[in-house]
C-alpha positions as CSV (number, residue, x, y, z in Angstrom):
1,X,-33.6,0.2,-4.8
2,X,-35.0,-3.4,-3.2
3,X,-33.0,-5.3,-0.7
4,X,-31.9,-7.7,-4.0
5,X,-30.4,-4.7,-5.8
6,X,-28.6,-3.9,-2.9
7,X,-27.3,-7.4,-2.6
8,X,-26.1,-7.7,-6.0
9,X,-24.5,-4.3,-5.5
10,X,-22.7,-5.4,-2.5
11,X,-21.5,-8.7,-4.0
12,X,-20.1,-6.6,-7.1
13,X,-18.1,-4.0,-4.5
14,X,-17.2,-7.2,-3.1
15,X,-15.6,-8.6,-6.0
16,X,-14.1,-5.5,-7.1
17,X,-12.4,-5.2,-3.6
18,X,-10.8,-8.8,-3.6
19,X,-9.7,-7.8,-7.4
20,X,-8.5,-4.9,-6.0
21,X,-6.3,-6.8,-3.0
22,X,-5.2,-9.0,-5.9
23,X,-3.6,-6.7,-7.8
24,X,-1.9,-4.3,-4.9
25,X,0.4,-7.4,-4.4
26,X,1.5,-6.7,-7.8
27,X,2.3,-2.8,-6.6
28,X,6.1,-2.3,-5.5
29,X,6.8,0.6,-3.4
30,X,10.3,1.3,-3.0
31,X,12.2,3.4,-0.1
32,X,15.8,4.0,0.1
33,X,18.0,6.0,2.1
34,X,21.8,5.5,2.4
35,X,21.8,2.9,4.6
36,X,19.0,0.4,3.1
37,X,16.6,0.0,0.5
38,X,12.6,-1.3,1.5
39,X,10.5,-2.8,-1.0
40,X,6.8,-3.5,0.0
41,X,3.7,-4.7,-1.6
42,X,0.5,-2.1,-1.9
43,X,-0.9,-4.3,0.8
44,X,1.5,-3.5,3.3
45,X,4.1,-6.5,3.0
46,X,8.0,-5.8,3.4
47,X,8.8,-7.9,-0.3
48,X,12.7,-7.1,0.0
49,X,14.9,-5.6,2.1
50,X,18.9,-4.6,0.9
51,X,21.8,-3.4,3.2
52,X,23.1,-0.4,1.1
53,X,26.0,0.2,4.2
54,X,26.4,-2.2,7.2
55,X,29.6,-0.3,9.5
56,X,27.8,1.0,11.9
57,X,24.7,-1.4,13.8
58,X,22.8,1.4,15.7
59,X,22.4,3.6,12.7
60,X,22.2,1.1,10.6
61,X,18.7,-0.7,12.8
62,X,17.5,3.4,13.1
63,X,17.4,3.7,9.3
64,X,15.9,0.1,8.6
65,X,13.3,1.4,11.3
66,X,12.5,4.3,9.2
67,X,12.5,2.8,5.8
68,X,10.2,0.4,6.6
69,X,7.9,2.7,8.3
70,X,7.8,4.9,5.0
71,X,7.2,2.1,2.9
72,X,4.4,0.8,4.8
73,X,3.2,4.7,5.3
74,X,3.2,5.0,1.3
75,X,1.9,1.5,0.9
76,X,-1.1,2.1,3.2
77,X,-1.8,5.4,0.8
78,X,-1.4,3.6,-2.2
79,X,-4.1,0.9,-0.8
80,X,-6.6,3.6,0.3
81,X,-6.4,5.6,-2.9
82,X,-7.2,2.1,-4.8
83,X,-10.0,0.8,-2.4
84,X,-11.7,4.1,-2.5
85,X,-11.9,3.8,-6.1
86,X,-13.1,1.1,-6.2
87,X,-15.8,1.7,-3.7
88,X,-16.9,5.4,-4.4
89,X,-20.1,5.8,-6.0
90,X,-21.0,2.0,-5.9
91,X,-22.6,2.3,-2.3
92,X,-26.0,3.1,-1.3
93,X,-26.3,6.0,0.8
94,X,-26.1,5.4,4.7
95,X,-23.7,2.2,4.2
């Protein structure tokens, strides 16, 4: 495979990735305890957040904390299942 072919093939995984990026904004993860409800995007952006119970302010900030972390934690999963795809068996050995 000549330096072109590899160009061409890098350009494609290139295109594929920002395709890719494109349509993980499109991918809602939602976490909910009883406290709040976390939506994020598959690239790791809080979309919405929703007060589910609001009486009592330190429990209420310690669950927040935690929903958000499991929906970025299961965003970040969803992103690397989806870029791997898209790059798995495209690159040249040794890249």
């Amino acid at each position: 495979m000549g330096f072109l072919d590899n160009m061409k093939q890098l350009m494609e995984v290139k295109q594929k990735m920002e395709e890719t990026k494109k349509r993980l904004d499109s991918i809602e993860i939602t976490t909910e305890n009883d406290w709040v409800k976390v939506v994020a995007t598959g690239n790791r952006k809080i979309k919405d957040i929703e007060i589910l119970k609001s009486d009592d302010k330190v429990t209420l900030e310690g669950k927040l904390a935690a929903a958000i972390n499991e929906a970025l934690e299961k965003s970040e999963a969803v992103m690397q299942k989806e870029m791997l795809a898209v790059t798995q068996g495209m690159m040249p050995p040794g890249m």
